[in-house]
Legacy VTK file of the C-alpha trace (Angstrom):
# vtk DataFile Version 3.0
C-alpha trace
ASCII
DATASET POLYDATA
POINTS 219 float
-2.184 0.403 -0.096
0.256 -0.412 -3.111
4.100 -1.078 -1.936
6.921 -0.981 -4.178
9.996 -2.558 -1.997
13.427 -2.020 -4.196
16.319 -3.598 -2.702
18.863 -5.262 -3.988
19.552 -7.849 -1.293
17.234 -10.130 -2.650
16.216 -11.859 1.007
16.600 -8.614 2.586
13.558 -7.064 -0.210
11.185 -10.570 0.147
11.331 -10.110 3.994
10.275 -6.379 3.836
7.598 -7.274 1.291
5.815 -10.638 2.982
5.514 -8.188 6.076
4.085 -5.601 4.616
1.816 -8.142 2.687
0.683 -9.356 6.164
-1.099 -6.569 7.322
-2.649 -6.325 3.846
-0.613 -4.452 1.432
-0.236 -5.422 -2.045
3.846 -5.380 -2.582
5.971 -5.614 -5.915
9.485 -6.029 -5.466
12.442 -5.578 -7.785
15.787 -5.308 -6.823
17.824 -2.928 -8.861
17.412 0.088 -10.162
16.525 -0.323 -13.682
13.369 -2.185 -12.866
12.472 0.002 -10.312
12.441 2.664 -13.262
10.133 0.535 -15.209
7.485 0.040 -12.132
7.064 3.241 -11.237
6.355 4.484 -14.723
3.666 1.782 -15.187
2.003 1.339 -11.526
0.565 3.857 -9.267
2.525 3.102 -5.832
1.097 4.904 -2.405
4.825 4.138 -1.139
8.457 3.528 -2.877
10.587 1.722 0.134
14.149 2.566 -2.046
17.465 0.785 -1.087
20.057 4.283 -2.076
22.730 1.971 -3.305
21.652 -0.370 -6.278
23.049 -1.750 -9.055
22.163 -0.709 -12.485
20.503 2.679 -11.593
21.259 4.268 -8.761
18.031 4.876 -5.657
18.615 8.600 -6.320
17.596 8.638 -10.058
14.842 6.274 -8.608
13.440 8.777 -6.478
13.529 11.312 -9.154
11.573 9.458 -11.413
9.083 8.891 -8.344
9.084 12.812 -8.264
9.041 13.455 -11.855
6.375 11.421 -12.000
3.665 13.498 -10.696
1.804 10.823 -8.638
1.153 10.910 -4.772
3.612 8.298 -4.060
5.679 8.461 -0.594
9.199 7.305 -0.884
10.741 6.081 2.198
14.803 5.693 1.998
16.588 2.959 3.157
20.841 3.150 4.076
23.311 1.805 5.604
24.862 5.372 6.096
24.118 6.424 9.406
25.692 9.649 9.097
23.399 12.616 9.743
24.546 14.128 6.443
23.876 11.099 4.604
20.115 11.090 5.372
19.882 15.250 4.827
21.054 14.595 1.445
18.671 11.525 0.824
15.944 13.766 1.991
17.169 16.808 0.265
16.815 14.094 -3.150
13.242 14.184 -2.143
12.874 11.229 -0.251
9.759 11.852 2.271
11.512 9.701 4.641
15.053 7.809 5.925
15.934 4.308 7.640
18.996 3.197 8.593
19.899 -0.708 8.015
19.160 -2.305 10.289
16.170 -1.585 11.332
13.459 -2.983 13.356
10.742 -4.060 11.073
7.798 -2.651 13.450
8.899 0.817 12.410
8.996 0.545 9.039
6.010 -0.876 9.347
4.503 2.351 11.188
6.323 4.543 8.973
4.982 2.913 5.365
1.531 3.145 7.229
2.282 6.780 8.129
3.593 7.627 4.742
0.614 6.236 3.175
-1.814 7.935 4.802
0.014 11.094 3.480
-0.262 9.910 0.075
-3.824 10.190 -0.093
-6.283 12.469 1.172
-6.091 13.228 4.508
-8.107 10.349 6.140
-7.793 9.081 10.079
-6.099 5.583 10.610
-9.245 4.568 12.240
-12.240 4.468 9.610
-16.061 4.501 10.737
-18.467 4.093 8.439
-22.317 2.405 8.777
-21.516 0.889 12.084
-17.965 -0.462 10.462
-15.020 0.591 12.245
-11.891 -0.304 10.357
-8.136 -0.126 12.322
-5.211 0.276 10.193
-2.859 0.541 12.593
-3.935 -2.892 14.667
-5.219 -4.431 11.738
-8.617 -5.085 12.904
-12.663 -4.969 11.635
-15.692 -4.798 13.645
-19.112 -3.755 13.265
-21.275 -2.569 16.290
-18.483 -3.957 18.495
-18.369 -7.555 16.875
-14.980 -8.394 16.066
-14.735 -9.908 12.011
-12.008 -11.830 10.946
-11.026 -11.208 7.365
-8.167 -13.002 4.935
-5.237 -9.923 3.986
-7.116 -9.033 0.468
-10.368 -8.746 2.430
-8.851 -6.369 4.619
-7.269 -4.488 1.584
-10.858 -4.042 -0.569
-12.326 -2.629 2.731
-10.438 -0.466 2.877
-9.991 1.085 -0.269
-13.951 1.079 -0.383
-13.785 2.822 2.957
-11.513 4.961 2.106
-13.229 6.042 -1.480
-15.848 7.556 0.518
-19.329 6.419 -0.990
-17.527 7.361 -4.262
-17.468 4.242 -7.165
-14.666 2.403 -7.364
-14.246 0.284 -10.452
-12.464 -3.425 -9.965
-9.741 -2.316 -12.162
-8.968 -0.295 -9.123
-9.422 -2.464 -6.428
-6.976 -4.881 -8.466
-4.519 -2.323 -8.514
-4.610 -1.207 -5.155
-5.396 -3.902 -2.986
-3.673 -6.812 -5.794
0.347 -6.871 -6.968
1.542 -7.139 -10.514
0.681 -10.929 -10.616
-2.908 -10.329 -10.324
-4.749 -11.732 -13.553
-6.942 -8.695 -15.080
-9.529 -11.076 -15.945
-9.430 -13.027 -12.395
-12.546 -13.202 -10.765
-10.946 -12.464 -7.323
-12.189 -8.834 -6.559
-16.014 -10.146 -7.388
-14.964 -13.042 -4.943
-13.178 -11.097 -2.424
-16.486 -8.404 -2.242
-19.110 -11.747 -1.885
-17.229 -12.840 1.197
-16.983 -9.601 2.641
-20.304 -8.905 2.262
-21.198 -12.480 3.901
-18.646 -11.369 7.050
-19.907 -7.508 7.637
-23.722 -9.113 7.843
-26.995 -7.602 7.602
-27.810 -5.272 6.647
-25.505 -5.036 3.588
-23.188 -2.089 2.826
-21.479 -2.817 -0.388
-23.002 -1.885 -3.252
-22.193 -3.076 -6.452
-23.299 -0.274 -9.171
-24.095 -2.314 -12.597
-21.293 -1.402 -15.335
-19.446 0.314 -13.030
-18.111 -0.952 -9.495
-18.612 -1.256 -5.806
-19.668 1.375 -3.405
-19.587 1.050 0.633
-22.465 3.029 1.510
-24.592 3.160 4.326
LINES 1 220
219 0 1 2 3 4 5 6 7 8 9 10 11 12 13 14 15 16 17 18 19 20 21 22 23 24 25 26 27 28 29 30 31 32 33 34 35 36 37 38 39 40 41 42 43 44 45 46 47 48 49 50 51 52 53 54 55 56 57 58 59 60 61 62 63 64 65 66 67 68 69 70 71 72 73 74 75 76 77 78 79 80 81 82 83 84 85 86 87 88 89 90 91 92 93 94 95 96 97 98 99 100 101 102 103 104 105 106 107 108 109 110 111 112 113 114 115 116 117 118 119 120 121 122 123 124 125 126 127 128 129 130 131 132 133 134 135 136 137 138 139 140 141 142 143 144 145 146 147 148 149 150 151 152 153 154 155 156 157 158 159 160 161 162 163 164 165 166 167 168 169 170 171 172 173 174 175 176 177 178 179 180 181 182 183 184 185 186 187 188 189 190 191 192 193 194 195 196 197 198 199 200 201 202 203 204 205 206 207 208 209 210 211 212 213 214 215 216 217 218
């Protein structure tokens, strides 16, 4: 899943994102509006988590553009305004859902997790596939009940291959989704990342790499 955190309160924004990055998301952050208008014409983001108040441009023209933009991506509001009519109006904006400051972090957690399962095809939290049983929710991996321990990018591939459903998928999209912004096109990380999980998930093997094209989890 791809995360864009906007928030202006820089610590505030770098907390949300190196949570979200531990339980493998790939996270951008920017914290005011006007670069927030820049991202989300460029990237592809399962989930906008959008401070209201910024400098610059405000969160509502933010979530507009999110709209306008025709994607699939999930915009969850975040506001000090606890008021009930506050959050209506956020949601009337288009927001898909509202948090209050402060928050615990658990639930925002649970709710980018929720929100990105919505901005895909409908797919359980809990993916099976070839013996592989992949957890979202508690962040785990086994295969015919043996527990595997994978790094956060690991975790992220998997799951987009899981996900993709025996379909391709090319490493210019595995960079994007499971990768931030940083992410050198030319790195060699994906092919890296897809030789260790194969060495993890065993025998017998259940990536595929299709010549010219990508990887496919089959099985």
């Amino acid at each position: 899943m791809r995360v864009l955190v906007v928030e202006d309160e820089e610590l505030l924004a770098n907390t949300i994102a190196e949570g979200l990055r531990r339980v493998s998301m790939a996270v951008d952050v920017c914290y005011d509006g006007g670069e927030a208008l820049e991202r989300v014409g460029v990237h592809d983001y399962d989930v906008v988590v959008l401070d209201r108040d910024l400098p610059v441009a405000h969160g509502d023209e933010v979530c507009a553009a999110v709209l306008e933009a025709g994607g699939e991506a999930k915009v969850l509001m975040l506001t000090a305004a606890a008021q009930v009519e506050d959050r209506v109006e956020g949601l009337g904006l288009g927001a898909d859902d509202y948090l209050t400051k402060p928050f615990a972090f658990a639930e925002l957690v649970a709710r980018v997790q929720a929100l990105g399962r919505r901005a895909r095809p409908a797919l359980p939290p809990v993916l099976r596939r070839a013996g592989v049983v992949l957890d979202v929710p508690r962040h785990q991996v086994s295969r015919e009940g043996r527990f595997i321990q994978l790094s956060r990018k690991e975790f992220a591939v998997l799951e987009v291959l899981m996900r993709a459903e025996g379909t391709v998928v090319t490493a210019e999209d595995l960079l994007e989704k499971a990768w931030d912004e940083y992410a050198d096109p030319f790195t060699n990380a994906v092919r890296v990342a897809v030789m260790t999980l194969r060495r993890k998930l065993g025998e017998p093997g259940v990536i595929e790499t299709v010549p010219g094209a990508g990887y496919r989890f089959g099985g």
